[in-house]
C-alpha positions as CSV (number, residue, x, y, z in Angstrom):
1,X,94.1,117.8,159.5
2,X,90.3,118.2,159.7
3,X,90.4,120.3,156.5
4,X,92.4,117.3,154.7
5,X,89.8,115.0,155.5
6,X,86.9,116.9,154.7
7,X,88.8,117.8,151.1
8,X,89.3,114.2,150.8
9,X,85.9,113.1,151.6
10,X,84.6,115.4,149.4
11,X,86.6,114.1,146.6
12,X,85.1,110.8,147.2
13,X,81.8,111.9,147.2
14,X,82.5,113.6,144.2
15,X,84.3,110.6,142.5
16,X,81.3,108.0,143.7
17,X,78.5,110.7,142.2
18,X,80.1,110.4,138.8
19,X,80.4,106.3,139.0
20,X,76.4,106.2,139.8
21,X,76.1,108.6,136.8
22,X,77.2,106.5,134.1
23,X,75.4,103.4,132.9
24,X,75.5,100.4,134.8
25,X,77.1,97.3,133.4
26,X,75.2,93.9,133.7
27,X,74.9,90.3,132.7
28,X,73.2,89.7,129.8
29,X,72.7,86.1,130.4
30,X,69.1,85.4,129.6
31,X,66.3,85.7,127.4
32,X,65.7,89.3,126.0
33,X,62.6,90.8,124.3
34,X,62.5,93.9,122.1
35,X,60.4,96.9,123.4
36,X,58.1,97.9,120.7
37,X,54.8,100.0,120.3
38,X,51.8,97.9,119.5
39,X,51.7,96.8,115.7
40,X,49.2,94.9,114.0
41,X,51.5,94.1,111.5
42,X,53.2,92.1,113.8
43,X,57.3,92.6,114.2
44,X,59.8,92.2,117.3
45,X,62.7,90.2,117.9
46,X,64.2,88.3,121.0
47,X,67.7,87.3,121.8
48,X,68.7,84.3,124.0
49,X,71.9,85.2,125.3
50,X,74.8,83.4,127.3
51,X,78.2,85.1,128.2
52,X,81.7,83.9,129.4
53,X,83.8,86.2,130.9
54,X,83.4,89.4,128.2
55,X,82.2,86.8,125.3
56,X,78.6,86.7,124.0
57,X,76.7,83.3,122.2
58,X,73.6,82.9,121.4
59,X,70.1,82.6,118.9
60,X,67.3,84.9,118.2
61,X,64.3,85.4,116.0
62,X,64.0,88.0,114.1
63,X,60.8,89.3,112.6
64,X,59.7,93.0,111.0
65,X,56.5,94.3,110.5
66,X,54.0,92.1,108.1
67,X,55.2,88.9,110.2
68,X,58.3,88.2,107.8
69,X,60.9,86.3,109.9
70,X,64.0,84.9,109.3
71,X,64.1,81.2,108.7
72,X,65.7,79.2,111.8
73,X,67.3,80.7,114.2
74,X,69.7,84.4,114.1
75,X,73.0,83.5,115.5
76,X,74.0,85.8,118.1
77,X,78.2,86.4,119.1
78,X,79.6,89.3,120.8
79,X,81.3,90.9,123.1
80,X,80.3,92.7,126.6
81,X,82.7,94.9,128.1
82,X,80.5,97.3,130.2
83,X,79.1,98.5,126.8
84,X,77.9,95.8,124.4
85,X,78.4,95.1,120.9
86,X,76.4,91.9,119.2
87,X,76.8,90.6,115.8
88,X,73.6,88.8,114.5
89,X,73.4,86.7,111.3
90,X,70.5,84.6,109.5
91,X,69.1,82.5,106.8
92,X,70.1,84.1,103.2
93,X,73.1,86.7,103.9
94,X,71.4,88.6,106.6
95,X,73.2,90.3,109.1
96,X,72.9,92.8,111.8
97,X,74.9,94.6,114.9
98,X,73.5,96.0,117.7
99,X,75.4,97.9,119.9
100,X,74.8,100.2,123.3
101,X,74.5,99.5,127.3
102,X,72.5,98.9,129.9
103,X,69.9,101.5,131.2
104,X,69.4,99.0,134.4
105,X,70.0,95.4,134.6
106,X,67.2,94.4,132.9
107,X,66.7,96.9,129.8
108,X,69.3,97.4,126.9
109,X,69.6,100.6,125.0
110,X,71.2,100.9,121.4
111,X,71.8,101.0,118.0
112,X,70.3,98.4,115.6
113,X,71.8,98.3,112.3
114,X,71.2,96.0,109.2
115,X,70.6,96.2,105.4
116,X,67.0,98.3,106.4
117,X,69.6,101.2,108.2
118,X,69.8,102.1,111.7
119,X,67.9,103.1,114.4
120,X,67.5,102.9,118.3
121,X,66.3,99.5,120.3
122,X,65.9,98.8,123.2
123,X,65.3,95.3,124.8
124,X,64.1,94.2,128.0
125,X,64.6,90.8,129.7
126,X,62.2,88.3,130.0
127,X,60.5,87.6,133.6
């Protein structure tokens, strides 16, 4: 009997060691600022972001480098389901997805994609 229970609480040692391991899941309710170098050129985006249940709504602005932002505000739906995936659209056709998880509950790692390509973000939210 003491063998069983030290098999079994090894198992659950094992099993809660691979639960801390993966990326946590959050809230992403909030305002969100993109994690850039400095750049005189100017450039960055933040997202304002609201969820219900696994649903995501929200605005943004989005601007690249030489200060060239989108006129009015980037619409922002989604959905978060441990991972995220956000759709972003703007002024004259734009679009854009960005798409990861959360590296702690207040920084978001993942793919940016629009009509420029793709490349990694990562946002963190505003104090």
């Amino acid at each position: 009997m003491r063998l069983a229970s030290h098999v079994l609480g090894l198992a659950l040692l094992s099993l809660t060691a691979c639960v801390s391991a993966t990326a946590p899941t959050g809230d992403l309710n909030g305002t969100w600022v993109e994690v850039v170098q400095p750049n005189p050129g100017g450039g960055g985006m933040t997202l304002s972001l609201a969820t219900v249940g696994s649903s995501v709504i929200g605005t943004g602005q989005v601007c690249y480098v030489g200060g060239s932002c989108y006129p009015g505000a980037v619409t922002v739906t989604g959905t978060n389901l441990g991972s995220f995936r956000l759709s972003l659209s703007g002024g004259r056709g734009w679009t854009a997805v960005y798409a990861g998880s959360f590296m702690s509950p207040d920084e978001l790692r993942g793919t940016w994609t629009d009509g420029l390509g793709s490349a990694t973000v990562s946002f963190n939210r505003a104090p």
